[in-house]
C-alpha positions in Angstrom: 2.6 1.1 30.2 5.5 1.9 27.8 7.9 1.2 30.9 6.4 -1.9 31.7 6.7 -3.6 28.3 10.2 -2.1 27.6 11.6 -3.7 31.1 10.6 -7.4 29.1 11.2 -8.6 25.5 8.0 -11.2 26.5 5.8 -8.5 27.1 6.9 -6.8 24.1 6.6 -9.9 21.7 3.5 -10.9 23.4 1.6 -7.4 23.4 3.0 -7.2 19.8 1.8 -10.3 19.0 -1.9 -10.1 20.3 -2.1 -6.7 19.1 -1.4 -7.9 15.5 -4.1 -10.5 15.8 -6.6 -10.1 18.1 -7.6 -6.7 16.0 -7.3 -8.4 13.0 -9.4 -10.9 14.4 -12.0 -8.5 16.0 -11.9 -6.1 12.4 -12.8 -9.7 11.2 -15.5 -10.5 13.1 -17.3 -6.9 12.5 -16.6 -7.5 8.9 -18.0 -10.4 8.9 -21.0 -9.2 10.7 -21.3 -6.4 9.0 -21.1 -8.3 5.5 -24.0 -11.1 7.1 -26.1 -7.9 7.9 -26.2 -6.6 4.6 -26.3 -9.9 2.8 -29.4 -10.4 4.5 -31.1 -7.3 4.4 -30.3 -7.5 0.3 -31.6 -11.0 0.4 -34.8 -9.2 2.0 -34.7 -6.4 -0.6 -34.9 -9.0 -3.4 -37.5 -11.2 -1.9 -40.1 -8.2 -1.4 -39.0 -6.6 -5.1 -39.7 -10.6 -6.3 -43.2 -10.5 -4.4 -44.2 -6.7 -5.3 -43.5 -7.8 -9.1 -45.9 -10.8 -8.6 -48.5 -8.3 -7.3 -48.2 -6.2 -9.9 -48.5 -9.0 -12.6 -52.0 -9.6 -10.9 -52.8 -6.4 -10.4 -51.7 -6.0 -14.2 -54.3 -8.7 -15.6 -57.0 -7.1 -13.5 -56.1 -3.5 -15.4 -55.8 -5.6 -18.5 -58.6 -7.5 -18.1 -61.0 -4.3 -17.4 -59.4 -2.7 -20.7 -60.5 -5.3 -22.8 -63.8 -5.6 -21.1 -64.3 -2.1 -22.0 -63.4 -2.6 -25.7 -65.9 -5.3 -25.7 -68.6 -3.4 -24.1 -67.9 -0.6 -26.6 -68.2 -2.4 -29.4 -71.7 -4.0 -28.6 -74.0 -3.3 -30.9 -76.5 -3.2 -28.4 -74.8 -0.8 -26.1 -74.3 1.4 -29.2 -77.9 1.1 -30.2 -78.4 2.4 -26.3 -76.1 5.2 -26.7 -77.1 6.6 -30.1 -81.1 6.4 -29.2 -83.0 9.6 -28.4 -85.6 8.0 -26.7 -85.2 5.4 -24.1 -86.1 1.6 -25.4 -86.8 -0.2 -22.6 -85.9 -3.9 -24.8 -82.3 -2.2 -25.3 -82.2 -1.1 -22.1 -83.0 -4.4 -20.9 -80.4 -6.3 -23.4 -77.6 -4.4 -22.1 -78.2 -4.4 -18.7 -78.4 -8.2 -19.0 -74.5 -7.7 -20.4 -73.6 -5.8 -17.9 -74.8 -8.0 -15.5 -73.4 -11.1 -16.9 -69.9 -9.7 -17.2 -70.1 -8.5 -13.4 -70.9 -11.9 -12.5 -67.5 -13.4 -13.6 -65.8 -10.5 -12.1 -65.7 -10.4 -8.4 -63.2 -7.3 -8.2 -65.8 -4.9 -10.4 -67.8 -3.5 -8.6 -70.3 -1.9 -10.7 -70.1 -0.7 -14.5 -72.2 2.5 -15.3 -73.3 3.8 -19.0 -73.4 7.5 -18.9 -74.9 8.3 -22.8 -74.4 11.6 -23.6 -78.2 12.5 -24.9 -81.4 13.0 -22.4 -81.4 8.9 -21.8 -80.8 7.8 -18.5 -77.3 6.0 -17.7 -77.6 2.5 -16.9 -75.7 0.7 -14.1 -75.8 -2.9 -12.7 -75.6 -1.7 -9.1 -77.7 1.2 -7.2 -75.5 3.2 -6.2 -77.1 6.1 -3.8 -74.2 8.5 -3.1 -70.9 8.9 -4.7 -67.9 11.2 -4.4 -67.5 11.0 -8.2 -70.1 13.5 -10.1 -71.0 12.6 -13.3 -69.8 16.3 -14.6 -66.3 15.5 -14.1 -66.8 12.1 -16.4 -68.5 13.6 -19.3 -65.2 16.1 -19.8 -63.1 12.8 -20.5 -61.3 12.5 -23.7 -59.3 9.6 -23.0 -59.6 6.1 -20.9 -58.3 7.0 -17.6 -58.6 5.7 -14.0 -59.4 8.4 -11.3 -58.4 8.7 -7.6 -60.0 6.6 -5.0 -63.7 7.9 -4.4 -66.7 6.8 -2.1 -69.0 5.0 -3.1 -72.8 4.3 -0.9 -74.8 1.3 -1.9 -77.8 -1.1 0.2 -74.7 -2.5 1.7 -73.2 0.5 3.0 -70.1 2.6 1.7 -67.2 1.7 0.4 -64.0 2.5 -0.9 -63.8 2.6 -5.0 -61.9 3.5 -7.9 -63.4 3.7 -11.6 -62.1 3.4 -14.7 -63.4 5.9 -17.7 -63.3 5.7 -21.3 -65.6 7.3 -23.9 -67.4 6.0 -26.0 -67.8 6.5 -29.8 -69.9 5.8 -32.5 -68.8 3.3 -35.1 -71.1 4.3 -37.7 -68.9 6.2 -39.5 -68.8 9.6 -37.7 -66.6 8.5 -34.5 -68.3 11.4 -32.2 -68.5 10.7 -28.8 -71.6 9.3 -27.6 -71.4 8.7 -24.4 -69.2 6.9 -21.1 -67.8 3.9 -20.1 -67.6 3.8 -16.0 -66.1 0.3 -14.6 -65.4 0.4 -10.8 -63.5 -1.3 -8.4 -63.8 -2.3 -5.0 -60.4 -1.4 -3.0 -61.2 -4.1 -0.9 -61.2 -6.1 -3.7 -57.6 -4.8 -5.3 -55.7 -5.3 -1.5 -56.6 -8.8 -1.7 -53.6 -9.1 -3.7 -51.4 -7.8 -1.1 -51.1 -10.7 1.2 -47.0 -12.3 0.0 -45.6 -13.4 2.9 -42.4 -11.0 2.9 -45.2 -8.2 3.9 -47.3 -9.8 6.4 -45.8 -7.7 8.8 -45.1 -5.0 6.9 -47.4 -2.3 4.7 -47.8 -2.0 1.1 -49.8 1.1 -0.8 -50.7 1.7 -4.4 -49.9 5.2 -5.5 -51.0 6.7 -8.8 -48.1 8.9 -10.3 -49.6 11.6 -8.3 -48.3 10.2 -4.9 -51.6 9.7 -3.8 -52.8 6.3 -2.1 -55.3 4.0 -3.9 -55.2 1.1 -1.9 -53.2 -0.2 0.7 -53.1 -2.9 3.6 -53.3 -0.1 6.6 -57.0 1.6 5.6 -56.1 4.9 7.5 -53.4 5.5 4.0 -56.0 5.7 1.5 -56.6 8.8 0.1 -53.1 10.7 1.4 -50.3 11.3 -0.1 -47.2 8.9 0.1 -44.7 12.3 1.1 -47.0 12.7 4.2 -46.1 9.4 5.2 -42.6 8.9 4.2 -41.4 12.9 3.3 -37.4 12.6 2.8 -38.3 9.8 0.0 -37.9 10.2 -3.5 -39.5 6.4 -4.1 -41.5 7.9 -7.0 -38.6 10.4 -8.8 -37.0 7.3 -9.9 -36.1 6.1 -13.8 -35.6 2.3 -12.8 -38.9 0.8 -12.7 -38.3 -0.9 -9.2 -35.8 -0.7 -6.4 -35.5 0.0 -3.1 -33.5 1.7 -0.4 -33.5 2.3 3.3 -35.6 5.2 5.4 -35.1 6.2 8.8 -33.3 5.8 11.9 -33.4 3.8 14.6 -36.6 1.8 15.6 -38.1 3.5 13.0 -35.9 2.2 10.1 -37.4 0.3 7.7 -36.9 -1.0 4.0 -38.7 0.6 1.2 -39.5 -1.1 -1.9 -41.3 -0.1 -5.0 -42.4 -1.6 -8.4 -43.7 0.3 -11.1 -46.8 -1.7 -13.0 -46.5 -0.4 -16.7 -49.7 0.0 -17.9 -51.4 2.4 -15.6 -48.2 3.9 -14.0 -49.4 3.3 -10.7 -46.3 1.9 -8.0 -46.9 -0.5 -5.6 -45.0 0.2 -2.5 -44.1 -2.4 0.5 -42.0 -1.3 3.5 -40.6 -4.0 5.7 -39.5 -2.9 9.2 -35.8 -3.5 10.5 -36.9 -6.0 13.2 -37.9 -7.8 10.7 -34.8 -9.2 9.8 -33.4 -8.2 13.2 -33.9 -11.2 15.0 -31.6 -12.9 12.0 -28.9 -10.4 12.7 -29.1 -10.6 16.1 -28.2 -14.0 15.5 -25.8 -13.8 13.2 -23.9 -11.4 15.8 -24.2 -13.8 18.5 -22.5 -16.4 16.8 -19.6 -14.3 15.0 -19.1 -12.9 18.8 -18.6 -16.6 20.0 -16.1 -17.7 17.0 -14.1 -14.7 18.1 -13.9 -14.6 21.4 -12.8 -19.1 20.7 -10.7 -17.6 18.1 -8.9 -14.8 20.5 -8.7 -16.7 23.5 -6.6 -19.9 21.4 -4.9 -16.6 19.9 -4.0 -15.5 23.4 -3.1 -18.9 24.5 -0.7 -20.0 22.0 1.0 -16.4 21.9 2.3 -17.1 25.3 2.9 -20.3 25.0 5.4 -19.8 21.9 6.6 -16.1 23.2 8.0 -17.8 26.8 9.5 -21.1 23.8 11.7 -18.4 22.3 12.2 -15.8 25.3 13.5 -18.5 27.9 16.6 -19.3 25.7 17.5 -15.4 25.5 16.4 -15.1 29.1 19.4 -17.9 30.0 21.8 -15.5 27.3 20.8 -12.4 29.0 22.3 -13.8 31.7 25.3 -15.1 30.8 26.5 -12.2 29.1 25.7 -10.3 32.0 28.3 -12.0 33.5 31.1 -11.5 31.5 34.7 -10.6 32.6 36.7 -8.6 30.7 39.7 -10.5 31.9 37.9 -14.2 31.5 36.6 -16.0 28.5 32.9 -15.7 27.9 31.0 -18.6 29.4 29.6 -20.8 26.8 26.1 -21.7 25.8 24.9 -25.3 25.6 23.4 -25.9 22.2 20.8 -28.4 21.7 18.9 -27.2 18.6 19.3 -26.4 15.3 16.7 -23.6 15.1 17.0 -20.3 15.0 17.5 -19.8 18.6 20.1 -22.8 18.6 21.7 -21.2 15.5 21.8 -17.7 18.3 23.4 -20.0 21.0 26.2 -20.7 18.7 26.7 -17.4 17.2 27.3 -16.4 21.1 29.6 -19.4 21.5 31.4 -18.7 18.4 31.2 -14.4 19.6 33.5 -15.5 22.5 35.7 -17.0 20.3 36.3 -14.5 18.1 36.2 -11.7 20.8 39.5 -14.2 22.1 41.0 -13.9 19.0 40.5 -9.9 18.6 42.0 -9.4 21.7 45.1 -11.1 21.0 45.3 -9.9 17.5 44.6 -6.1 18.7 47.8 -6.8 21.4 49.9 -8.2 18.2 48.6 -5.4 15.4 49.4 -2.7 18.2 52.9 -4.2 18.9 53.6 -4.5 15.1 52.2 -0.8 14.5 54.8 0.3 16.9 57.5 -2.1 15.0 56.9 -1.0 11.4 56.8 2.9 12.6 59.6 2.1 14.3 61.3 0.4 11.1 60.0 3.0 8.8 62.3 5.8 10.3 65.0 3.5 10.8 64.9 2.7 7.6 65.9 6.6 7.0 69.3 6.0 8.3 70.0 8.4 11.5 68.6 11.9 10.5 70.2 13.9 13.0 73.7 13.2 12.4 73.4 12.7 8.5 71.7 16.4 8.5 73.8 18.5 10.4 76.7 16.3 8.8 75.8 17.2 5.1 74.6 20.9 6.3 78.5 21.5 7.1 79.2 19.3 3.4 76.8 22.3 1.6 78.2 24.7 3.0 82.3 23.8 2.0 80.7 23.0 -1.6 79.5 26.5 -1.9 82.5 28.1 -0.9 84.2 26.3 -3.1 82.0 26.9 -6.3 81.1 22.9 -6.3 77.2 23.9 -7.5 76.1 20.5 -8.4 77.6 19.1 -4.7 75.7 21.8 -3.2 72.2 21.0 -5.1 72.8 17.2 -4.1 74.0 17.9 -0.6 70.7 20.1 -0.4 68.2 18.0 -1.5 69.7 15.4 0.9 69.0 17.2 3.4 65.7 18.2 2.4 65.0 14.4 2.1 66.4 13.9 5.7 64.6 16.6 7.5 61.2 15.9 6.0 61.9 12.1 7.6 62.3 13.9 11.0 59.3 15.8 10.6 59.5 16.5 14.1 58.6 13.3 15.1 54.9 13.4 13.2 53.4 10.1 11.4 51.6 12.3 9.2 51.7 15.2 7.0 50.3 17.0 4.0 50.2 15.4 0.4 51.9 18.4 -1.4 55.1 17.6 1.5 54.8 13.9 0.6 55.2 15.0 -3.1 57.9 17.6 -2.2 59.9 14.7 -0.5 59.7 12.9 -3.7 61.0 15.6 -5.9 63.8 16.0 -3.4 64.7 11.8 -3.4 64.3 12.6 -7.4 66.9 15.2 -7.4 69.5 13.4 -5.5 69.0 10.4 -7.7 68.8 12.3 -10.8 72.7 13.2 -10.4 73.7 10.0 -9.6 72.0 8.5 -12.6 71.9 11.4 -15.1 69.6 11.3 -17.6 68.0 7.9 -16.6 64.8 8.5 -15.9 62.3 11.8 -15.6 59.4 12.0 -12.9 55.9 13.4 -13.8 53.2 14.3 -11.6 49.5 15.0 -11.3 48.4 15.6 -8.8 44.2 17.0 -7.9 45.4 21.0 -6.3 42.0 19.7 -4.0 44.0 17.7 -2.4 47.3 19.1 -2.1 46.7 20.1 1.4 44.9 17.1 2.6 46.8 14.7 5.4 47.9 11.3 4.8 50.4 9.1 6.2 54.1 10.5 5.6 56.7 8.1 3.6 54.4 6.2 1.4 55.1 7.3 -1.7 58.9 7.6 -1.9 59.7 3.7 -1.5 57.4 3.3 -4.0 59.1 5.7 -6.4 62.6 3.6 -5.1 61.1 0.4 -6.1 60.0 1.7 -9.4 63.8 3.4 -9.9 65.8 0.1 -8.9 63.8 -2.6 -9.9 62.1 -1.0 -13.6 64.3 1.7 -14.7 67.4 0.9 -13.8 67.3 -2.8 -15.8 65.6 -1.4 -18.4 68.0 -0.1 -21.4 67.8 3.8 -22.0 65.9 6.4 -20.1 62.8 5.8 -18.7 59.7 7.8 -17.2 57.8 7.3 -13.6 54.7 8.9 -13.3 52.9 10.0 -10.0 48.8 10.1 -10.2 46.9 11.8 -7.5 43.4 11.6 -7.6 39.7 11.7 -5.8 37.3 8.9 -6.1 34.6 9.4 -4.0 35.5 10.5 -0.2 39.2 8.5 -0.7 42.6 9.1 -2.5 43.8 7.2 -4.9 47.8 6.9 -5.3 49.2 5.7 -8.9 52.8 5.1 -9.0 53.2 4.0 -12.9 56.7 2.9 -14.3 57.7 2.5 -18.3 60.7 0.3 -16.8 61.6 -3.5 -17.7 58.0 -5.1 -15.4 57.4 -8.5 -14.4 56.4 -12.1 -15.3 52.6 -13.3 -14.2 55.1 -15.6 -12.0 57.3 -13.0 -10.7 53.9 -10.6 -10.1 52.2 -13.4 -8.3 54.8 -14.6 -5.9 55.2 -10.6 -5.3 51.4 -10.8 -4.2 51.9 -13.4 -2.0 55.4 -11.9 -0.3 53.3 -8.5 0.5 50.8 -10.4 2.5 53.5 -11.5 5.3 54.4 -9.5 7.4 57.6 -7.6 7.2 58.6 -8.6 11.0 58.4 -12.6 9.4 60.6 -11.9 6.4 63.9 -11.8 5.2 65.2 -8.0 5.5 65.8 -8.3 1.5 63.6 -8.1 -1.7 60.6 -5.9 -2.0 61.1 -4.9 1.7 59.9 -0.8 1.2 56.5 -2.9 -0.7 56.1 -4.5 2.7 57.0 -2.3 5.0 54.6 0.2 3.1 51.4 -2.5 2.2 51.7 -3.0 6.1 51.6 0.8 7.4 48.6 1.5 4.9 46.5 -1.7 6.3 47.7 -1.2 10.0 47.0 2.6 9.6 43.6 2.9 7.4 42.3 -0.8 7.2 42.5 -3.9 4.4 41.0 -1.6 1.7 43.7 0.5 2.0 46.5 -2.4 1.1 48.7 -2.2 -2.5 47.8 -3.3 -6.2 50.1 -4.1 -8.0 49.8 -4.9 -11.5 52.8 -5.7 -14.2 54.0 -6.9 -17.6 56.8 -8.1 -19.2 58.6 -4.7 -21.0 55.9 -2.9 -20.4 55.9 -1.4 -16.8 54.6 -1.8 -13.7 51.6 0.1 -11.9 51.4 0.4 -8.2 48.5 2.0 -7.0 46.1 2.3 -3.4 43.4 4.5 -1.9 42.9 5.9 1.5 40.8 8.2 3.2 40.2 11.7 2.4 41.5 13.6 5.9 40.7 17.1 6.9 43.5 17.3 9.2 46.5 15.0 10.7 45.4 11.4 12.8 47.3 10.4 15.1 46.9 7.0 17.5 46.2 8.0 21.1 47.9 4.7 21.6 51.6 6.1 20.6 53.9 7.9 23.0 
């Protein structure tokens, strides 16, 4: 695969290209999906939280309503009359039971409301009930109202599913001792009339005390067990927030569990809706997200190629032509029709040919002018040879005849000479570039006694380091003839060698009579000729060395010159920091 796409820059910019947008595009879509899924499922959370807090508001006016019926009842004097007789009085008996049946009448979810006095008198109740789950020992130990679990209940009209709520009864003459209980019962079947909202018609809804265990709820064969048998990893009833809602399960058993907490009793209604549900809506929702990207990928697909092959053809045609190219023959050239970027390419190849033209005669001409100024530079040094063994025999006569100060000169000279052999070598140490110039120093120093003095500093890191030989000492000449020497008294040239980074920097720094902004300026311009295209007089050594520097070690190499009037003039350039000697492969 990587072989394929790395034989073509189309199938590289194409694959790229798809890559980087059809998974974008795809990551989209599941996003997308994935965000619809959610947004629906939340949208379902909040629409069953919305209906379970309308059933607990009715289911809270029922509890609220059987509260204050039992404070009414309580209150009666006739049901207190019936409570705090020792004998039973059939007329009370008879007034009371017509409340009791009155109030039942308006009230289709009681189902029956017992009296239980607490002396020998029989209870009262307005429905017969002939067996029951709750025993009347259980109600006489209440101290408080209360509701109890769901209970059977048997009447004429068979049994039934109930749930009572209990609250003693005290006097109100004075002593407030209990005298008997308050038993109001519900129907279940009356209570799960409330749990018909459309967002759980599907679905199943319970009523759980805080206990956990089921009081009502729409699938019958719940009531009675506890809400961990049917849903055991839940927590539904642990939880501060009086209503939420989460998901339980996995797979075709997932569902949505929602609870609301009604405040009064502390009883929580729970509803579950199932996952398919909602989904059919996600299925959907998938369905068309999977369309819009597959449109999406497939225009994505389409225009990728279309605009890859735009831009690859023109290199195709380039490819071509520079596969074609003679060494010995200009480049072929590119027909440019745009101004794009591609166009803009085109020309950048035309122009390449161009300039690789020019290089190749410049590299012939910079070559042939290497050669020349080399070539000039030791010429420049008279004949070596013959002026050294010449002065050797000159030495040696001054010696023998006590001249001392011939001798030292005659010495020197030939120091001077033989480093400008240097056995044929461009290049040499920069402590033997510095020695030269102490031996050029001492011959000129008895011809112009007491003129001028040298100093020099030079970094001992770099005393051994190569450079190219006769640099400095036409420098130092210019300095000499053209500073010193017009300036009146003695005068002092300093020699600066330094390290600035990975290069050398050369300073060359006269005290001697310097040079006009004109005079400096024209200078400039003289050093960027070359010396081959010059008269052989003024400032030739400048040339001859700004040349050798820029031929040798590039443009950054070249002189700086910088001068005032009476005030000196500094000469100065940089070149690379050599481990060892460099010599052209090119020279012979």
């Amino acid at each position: 695969m990587q072989k394929w796409l790395g034989q073509s820059l189309q199938r590289k910019l194409s694959f790229i290209l798809l890559i980087s947008t059809v998974i974008p595009l795809l990551a989209l879509g599941v996003f997308s999906f994935t965000t619809s899924s959610r947004i629906t499922e939340r949208n379902s959370m909040r629409a069953g939280i919305d209906s379970l807090r309308q059933m607990s508001a009715n289911l809270g006016f029922m509890v609220q309503d059987i509260d204050h019926m039992s404070i009414f009842l309580i209150s009666q004097t006739d049901v207190q009359q019936f409570l705090n007789q020792r004998q039973d009085d059939v007329a009370v008996r008879a007034r009371v039971d017509r409340l009791l049946a009155n109030l039942v009448f308006g009230k289709p979810y009681v189902f029956d409301i017992t009296i239980y006095p607490k002396n020998d008198v029989p209870k009262l109740s307005t429905t017969t009930i002939y067996a029951s789950e709750l025993k009347e020992a259980p109600i006489r130990d209440v101290r408080e109202k209360t509701w109890t679990e769901l209970y059977k209940a048997t009447t004429f009209s068979g049994e039934h599913d109930v749930l009572s709520f209990i609250r003693p009864v005290r006097s109100t003459r004075g002593t407030y001792e209990t005298i008997g209980w308050l038993s109001i019962t519900v129907s279940e079947r009356a209570i799960s009339q409330f749990w018909t909202d459309p967002p759980f018609a599907d679905a199943g809804i319970a009523l759980v005390n805080a206990q956990g265990v089921i009081l009502s709820a729409t699938d019958k064969s719940w009531l009675r067990r506890s809400i961990f048998s049917l849903y055991p990893a839940t927590d539904v009833l642990s939880e501060a927030s009086p209503y939420g809602g989460g998901t339980y399960g996995q797979g075709k058993e997932k569902l949505t569990l929602l609870r609301y907490r009604e405040p009064r009793t502390g009883w929580t209604l729970i509803g579950t809706i199932p996952y398919e549900a909602y989904s059919e809506q996600n299925r959907y929702i998938l369905q068309l997200t999977a369309a819009a990207v597959a449109l999406a990928v497939l225009i994505t697909i389409g225009s990728t190629l279309f605009f890859v092959k735009r831009i690859t053809n023109p290199l195709r045609t380039l490819s071509r032509l520079l596969s074609k190219v003679d060494p010995e023959q200009p480049m072929y050239k590119y027909p440019v029709d745009t101004a794009d970027e591609i166009g803009r390419l085109a020309h950048s190849y035309n122009t390449l040919g161009e300039h690789i033209e020019r290089l190749k005669r410049q590299m012939i001409e910079n070559e042939s002018r290497k050669k020349e100024a080399d070539l000039r530079a030791l010429q420049a040094q008279i004949n070596p040879h013959f002026l050294y063994n010449t002065l050797s025999s000159i030495q040696w006569i001054a010696l023998m005849n006590e001249e001392n100060r011939i001798a030292e000169m005659v010495g020197s000279l030939g120091d001077f000479l033989r480093f400008s052999l240097n056995s044929g070598k461009d290049f040499c140490q920069v402590q033997q570039e510095i020695a030269h110039i102490r031996n050029y120093a001492a011959v000129q120093s008895i011809r112009y006694p007491d003129k001028f003095l040298v100093d020099y500093s030079v970094d001992p890191e770099l005393t051994e380091k190569f450079m190219l030989k006769l640099l400095l000492q036409p420098l130092v000449e210019n300095a000499m003839i053209h500073g010193i020497q017009k300036k009146e008294g003695a005068g002092t040239i300093s020699i600066h060698v330094e390290r600035s980074g990975s290069r050398m920097v050369f300073h060359v720094v006269d005290d001697g009579k310097g040079m006009t902004e004109a005079e400096l300026e024209a200078l400039r311009r003289r050093l960027d000729v070359p010396a081959s295209e010059q008269p052989q007089e003024g400032s030739y050594g400048l040339r001859n060395v700004n040349e050798r520097l820029q031929l040798h070690y590039g443009a950054d190499s070249r002189l700086h010159i910088e001068s005032k009037p009476n005030a000196g003039t500094h000469v100065s350039f940089s070149i690379p920091i050599l481990e060892g000697p460099y010599e052209s492969h090119d020279r012979r």
